[in-house]
KEDO-64884 format. One record per residue (C-alpha): residue number from 0; x, y, z. Coordinates in Angstrom, 3 decimals. Each point is the difference from the previous one (the first is absolute). Layout:
N
{NUM, {X, Y, Z}}
...
***
This chain:
261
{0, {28.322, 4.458, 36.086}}
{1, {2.098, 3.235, -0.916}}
{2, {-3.236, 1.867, 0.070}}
{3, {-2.482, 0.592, 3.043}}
{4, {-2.745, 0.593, -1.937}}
{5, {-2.396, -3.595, 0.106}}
{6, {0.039, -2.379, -2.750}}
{7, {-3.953, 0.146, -0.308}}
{8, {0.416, 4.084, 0.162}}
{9, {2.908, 0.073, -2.947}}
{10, {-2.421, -2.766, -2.245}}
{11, {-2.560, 2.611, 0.677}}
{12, {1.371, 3.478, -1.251}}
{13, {1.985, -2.225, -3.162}}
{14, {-3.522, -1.053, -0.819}}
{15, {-1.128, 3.161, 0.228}}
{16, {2.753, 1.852, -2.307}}
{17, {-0.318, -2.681, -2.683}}
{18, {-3.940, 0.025, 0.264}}
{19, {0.700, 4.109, -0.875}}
{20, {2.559, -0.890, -2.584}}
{21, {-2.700, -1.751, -1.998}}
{22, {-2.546, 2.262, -0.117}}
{23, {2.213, 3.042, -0.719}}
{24, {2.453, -1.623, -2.852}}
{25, {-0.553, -0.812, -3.647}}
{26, {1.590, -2.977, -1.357}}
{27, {1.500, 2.024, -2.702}}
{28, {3.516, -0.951, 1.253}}
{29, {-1.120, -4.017, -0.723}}
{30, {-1.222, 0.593, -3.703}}
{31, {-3.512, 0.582, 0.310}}
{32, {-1.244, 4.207, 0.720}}
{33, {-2.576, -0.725, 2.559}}
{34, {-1.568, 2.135, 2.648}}
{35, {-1.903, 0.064, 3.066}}
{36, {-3.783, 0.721, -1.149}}
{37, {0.401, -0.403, -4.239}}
{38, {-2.462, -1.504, -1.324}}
{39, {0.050, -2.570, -2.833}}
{40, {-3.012, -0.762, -1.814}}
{41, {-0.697, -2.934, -2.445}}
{42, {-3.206, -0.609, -2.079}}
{43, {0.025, -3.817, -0.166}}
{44, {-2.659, -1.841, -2.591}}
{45, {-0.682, -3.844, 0.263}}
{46, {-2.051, -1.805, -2.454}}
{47, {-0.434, -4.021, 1.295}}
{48, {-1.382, -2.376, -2.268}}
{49, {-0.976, -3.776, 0.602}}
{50, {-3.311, -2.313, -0.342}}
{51, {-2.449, 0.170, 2.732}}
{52, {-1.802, -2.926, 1.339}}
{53, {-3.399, 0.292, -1.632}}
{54, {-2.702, -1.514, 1.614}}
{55, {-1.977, -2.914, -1.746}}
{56, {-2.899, 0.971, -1.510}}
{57, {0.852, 3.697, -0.379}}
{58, {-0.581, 2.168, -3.385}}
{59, {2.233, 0.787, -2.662}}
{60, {-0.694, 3.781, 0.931}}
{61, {0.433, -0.138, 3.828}}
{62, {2.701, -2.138, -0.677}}
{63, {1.878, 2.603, -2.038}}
{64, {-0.890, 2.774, 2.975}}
{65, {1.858, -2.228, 2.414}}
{66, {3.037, -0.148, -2.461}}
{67, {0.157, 3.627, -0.379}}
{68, {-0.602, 0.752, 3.680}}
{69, {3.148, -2.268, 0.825}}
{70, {2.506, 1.303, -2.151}}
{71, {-1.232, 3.996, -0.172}}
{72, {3.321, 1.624, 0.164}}
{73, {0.966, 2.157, 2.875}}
{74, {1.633, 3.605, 0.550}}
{75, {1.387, 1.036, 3.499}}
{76, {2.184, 2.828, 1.023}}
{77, {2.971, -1.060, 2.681}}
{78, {1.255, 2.635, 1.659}}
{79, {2.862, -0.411, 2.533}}
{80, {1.074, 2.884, 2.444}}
{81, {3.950, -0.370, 1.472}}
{82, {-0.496, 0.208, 4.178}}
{83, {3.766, -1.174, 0.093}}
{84, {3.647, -0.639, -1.623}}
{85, {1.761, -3.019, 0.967}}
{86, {3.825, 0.378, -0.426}}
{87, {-0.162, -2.766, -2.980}}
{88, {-2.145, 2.806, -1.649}}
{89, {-3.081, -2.273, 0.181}}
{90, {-3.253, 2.059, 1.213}}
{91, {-2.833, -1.040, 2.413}}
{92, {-2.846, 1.582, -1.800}}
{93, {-4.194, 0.244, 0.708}}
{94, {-1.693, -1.086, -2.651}}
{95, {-3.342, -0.261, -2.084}}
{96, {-1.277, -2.176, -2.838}}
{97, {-3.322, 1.277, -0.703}}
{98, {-2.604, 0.045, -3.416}}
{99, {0.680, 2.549, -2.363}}
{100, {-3.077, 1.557, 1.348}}
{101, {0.069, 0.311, 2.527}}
{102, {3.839, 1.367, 0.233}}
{103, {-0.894, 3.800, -0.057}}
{104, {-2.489, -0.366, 2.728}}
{105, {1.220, 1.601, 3.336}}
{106, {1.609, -2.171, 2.137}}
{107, {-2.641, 0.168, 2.666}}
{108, {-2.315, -1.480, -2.613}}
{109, {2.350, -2.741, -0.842}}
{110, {-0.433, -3.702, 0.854}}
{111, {2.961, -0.761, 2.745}}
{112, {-0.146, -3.592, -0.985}}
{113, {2.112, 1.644, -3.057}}
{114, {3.179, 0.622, 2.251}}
{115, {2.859, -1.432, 0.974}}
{116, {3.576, 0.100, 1.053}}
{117, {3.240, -0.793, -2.851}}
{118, {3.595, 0.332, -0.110}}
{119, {0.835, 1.815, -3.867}}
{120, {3.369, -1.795, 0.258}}
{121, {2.783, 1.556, -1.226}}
{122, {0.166, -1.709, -3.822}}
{123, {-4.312, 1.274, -0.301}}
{124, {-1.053, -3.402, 1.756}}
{125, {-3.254, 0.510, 1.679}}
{126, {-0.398, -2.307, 2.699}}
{127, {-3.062, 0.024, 1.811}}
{128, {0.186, -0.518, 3.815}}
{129, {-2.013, -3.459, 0.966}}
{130, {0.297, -2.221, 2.949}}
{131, {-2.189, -3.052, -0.011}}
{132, {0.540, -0.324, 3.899}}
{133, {-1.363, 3.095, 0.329}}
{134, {-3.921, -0.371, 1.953}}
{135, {-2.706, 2.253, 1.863}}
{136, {1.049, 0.515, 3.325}}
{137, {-2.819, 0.368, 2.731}}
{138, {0.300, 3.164, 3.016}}
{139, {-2.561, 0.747, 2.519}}
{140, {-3.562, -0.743, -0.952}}
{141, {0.925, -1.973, -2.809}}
{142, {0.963, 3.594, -2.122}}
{143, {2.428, -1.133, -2.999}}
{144, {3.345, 1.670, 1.322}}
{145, {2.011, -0.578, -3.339}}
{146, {-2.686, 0.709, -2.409}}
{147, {1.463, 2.913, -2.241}}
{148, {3.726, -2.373, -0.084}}
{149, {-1.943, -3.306, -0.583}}
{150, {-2.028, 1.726, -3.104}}
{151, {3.123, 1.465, -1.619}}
{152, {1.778, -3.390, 0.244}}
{153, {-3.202, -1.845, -1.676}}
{154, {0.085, 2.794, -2.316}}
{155, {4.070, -0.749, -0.931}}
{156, {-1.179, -3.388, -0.224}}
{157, {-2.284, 0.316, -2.875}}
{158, {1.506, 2.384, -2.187}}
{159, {3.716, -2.028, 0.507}}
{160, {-1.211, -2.335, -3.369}}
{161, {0.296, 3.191, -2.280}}
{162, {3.440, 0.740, 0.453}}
{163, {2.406, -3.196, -0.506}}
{164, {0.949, -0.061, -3.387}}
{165, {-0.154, 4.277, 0.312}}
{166, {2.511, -0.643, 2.712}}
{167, {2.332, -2.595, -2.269}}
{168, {-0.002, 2.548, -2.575}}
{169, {1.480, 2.577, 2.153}}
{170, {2.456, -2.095, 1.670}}
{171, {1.107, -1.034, -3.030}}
{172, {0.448, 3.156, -1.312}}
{173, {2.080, 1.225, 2.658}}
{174, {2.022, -3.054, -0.894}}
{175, {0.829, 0.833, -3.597}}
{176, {3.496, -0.138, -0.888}}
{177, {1.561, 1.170, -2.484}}
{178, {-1.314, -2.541, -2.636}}
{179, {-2.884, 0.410, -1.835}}
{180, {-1.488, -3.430, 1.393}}
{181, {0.155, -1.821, 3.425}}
{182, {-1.456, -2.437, 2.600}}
{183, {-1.071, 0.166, 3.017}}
{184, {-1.491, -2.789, 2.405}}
{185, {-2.623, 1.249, 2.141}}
{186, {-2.558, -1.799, 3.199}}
{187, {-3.267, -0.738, -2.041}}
{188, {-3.079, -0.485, 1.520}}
{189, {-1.266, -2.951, -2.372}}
{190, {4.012, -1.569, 0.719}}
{191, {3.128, -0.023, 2.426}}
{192, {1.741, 2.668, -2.694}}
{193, {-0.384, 0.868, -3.970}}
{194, {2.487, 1.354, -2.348}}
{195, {-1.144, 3.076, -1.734}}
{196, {1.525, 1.545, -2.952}}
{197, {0.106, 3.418, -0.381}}
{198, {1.197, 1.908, -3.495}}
{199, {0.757, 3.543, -1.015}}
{200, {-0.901, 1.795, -3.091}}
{201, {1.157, 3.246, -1.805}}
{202, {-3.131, 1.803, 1.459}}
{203, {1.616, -0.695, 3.108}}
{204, {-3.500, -2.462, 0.938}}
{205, {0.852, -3.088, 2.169}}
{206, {-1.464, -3.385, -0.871}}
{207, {-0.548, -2.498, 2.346}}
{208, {-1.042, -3.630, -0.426}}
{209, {-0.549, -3.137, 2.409}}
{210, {-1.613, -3.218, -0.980}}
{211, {-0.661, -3.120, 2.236}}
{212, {-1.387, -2.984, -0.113}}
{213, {-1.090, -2.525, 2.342}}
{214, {-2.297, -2.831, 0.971}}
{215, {-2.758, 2.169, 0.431}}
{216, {0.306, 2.233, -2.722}}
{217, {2.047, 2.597, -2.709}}
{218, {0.170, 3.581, 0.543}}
{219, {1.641, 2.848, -2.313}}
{220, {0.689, 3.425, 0.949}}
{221, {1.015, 2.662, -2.568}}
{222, {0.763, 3.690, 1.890}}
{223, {1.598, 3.319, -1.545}}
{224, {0.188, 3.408, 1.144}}
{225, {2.493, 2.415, 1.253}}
{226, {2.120, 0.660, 3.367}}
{227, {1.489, 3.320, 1.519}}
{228, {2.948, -1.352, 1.840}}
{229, {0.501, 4.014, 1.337}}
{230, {-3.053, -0.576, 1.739}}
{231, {-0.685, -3.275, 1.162}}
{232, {-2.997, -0.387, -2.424}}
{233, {-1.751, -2.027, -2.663}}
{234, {-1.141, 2.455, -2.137}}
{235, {-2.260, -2.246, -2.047}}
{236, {-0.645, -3.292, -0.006}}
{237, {-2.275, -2.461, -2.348}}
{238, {-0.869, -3.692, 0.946}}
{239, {-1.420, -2.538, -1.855}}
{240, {-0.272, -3.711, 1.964}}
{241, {-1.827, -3.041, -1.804}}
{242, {-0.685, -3.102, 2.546}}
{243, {-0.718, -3.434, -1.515}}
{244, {-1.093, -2.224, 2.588}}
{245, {0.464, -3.967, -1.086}}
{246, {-3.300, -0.697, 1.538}}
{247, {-2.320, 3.453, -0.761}}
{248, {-0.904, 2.638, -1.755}}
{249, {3.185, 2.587, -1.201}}
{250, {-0.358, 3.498, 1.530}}
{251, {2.143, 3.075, -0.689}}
{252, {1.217, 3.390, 1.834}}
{253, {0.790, 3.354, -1.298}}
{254, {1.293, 2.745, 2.245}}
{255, {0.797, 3.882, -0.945}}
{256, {1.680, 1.856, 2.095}}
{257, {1.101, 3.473, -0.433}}
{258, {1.464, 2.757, 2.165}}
{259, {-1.459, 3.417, 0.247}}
{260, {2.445, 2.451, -0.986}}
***
């Protein structure tokens, strides 16, 4: 080697330099104007609606209750805090999905079961961090020695089913050319891949669409809302998914989600 400096000691100090090129660059040079502690809030709303399983023998009125107690809509607040800049421009971020509120409640106060850890990719995707490999580990005395990791990963793995068709929507934005419709084939979590079809209008609003059918069942999703390409952001973002199983009872999702400007 040229150099008498170790291998193991050069690895070292390169890791170092790019670990403190992350945290003190924005990604403003890769499209997105992103920086080291911004904060990007969303107030997300979710109203689920399918047919409980009512017991035999219970009453018209309790039966009703348990309908309305199923599909009572929801309203969280996500808030995601940058910690660093990849050189892609995507952003490891902390993050919270918590009730409405609850959200203005100090964070001391806060559940932590509400936290996780997300990359806000560079085209708005939020992709919450999850490993299914990931278990308790057991020190001295039988103390839980990865507690606070294993709970955000648990965490990231529950809140993960809010965001796929969010995250199409955004990908596909960051795809449009210069046509006023396209397609895009995606992974899909009910398939291998599904073709979505996105669509601009004159109020600048992108459309996006994605059927598919198969032997267990049809599903339709209808989005809309609007991207800031500047910023790496979906600005808005409406949802509408119907599910008709061949063997069930239909169900439907809505999803609003806005960004706090």
């Amino acid at each position: 080697m040229p150099s008498g400096v170790p291998v193991a000691d050069r690895s070292r100090k390169f890791i170092a330099l790019t670990t403190g090129f992350l945290f003190l660059t924005s990604s403003a040079a890769f499209g997105a104007t992103r920086t080291v502690g911004q904060a990007i809030v969303y107030d997300f709303n979710e109203s689920i609606r399918s047919t409980p399983s009512i017991p035999v023998g219970m009453s018209s009125e309790n039966s009703a209750k348990l309908e309305a107690a199923q599909n009572k809509p929801q309203s969280f607040v996500l808030t995601m805090t940058i910690e660093e800049i990849a050189p892609d421009g995507s952003a490891h971020v902390k993050a919270s999905l918590v009730d409405t509120a609850s959200a203005n409640a100090p964070a001391s106060l806060r559940n932590a079961s509400s936290d996780f850890i997300a990359t806000l990719d560079q085209d708005g995707e939020i992709i919450p961090q999850y490993d299914p490999r990931l278990q308790p580990t057991t020190g001295a005395g039988g103390r839980l020695v990865n507690l606070a990791e294993v709970n955000l990963n648990n965490v990231g793995g529950q809140v993960m089913n809010h965001f796929p068709y969010f995250n199409a929507f955004a990908k596909g934005c960051a795809m449009r050319p210069r046509g006023a419709t396209w397609h895009e084939m995606m992974p899909d979590s009910l398939g291998d891949q599904r073709t979505f079809t996105f669509a601009t209008t004159g109020a600048r609003i992108v459309t996006m669409k994605g059927d598919l059918e198969n032997q267990y069942m049809v599903q339709t999703i209808r989005a809309m809302g609007h991207c800031d390409a500047s910023a790496g952001l979906v600005l808005d973002y409406h949802e509408e998914i119907n599910n008709a199983p061949k063997n069930g009872s239909p169900s439907s999702i809505t999803r609003d989600v806005k960004l706090r400007q």
